[in-house]
N, C-alpha and C positions, 0 to 999 in steps of 0.2 A: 925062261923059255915059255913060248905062250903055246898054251893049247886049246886051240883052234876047232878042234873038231868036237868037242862038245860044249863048248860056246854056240846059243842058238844066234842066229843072223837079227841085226838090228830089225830086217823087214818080218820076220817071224816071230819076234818079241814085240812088235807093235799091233802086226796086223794078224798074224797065225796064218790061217787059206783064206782069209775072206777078200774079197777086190778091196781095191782100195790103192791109194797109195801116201808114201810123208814126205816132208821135207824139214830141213835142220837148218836153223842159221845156228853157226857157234862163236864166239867169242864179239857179241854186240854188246858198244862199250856201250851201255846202259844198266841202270841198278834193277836188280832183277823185281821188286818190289814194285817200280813204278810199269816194268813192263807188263808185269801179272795182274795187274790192275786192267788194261787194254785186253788181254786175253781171254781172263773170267767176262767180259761182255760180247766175245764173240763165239764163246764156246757152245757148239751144240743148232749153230745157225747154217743155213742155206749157204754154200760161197759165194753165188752173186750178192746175195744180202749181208755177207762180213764182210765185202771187199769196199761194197757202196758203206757201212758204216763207219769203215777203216779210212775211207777217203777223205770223208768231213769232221774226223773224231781229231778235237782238239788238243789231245797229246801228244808229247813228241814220237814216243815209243809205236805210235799207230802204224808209222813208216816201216819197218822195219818189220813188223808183225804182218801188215799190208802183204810185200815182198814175199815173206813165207807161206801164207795163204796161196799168192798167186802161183808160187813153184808149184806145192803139193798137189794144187789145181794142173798145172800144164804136165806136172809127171805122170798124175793119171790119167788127161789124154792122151798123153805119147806112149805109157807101157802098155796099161790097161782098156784102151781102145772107150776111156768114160769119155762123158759128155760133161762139163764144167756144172752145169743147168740141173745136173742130178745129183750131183754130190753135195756132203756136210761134215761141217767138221765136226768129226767123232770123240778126236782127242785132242786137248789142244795145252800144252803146259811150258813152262820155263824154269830151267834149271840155273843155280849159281855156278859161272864161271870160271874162270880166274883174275882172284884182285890184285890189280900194281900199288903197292906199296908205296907210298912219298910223303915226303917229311917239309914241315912248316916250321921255321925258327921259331921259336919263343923269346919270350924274356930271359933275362939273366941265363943265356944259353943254350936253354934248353928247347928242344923241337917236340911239336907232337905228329901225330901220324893223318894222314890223309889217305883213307881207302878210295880207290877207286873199282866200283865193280863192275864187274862185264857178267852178261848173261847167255845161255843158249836157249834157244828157243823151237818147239818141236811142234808141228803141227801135222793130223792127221787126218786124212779127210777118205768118206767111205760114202758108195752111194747108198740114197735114201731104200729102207724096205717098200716093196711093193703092199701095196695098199690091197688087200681084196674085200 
């Protein structure tokens, strides 16, 4: 039985009261290692400036990391009435998945295992403090 009412809400464990807003990719079949690599370079950046490096960033994982930048950006114009232009991303991480299991024949019978991992990836983005 789940109980729900003292489980705080994903957006209150990310963000608490401050604006802001996240977005989730889950289950991208990519190995969570090579995606984390693409994220540790966008962490802590302008979103028009992670989206332009995510554009031309020679990884495959950039795609897909790309995409979640651009939600967490369009969620918080649509909830939170932000402007794309103001925001950074505040949080940015990837978690392991779930891995599919599959088996390679070997010699003299035997198989060995072939992981494949899949990643979720979390991005949070909050606008910039005002400067005085």
């Amino acid at each position: 039985m789940s109980n729900k009412e003292n489980r705080p809400s994903r957006r209150q464990a990310l963000l608490g009261d401050r604006p802001g807003s996240y977005a989730i990719a889950r289950h991208v079949r990519m190995s969570p290692t090579k995606v984390r690599r693409v994220v540790d370079v966008v962490r802590g950046l302008d979103v028009t400036e992670a989206l332009a490096v995510l554009k031309f960033a020679p990884q495959a994982a950039s795609a897909p990391v790309y995409k979640v930048v651009a939600s967490a950006a369009a969620n918080a114009e649509q909830t939170e009435n932000l402007r794309s232009e103001q925001l950074y991303i505040s949080a940015a991480y990837v978690d392991e998945g779930v891995t599919l299991r599959r088996i390679r024949p070997r010699a003299k019978g035997s198989a060995s295992r072939i992981l494949k991992r899949a990643s979720h990836i979390t991005v949070v983005v909050e606008p910039k403090a005002k400067e005085a």
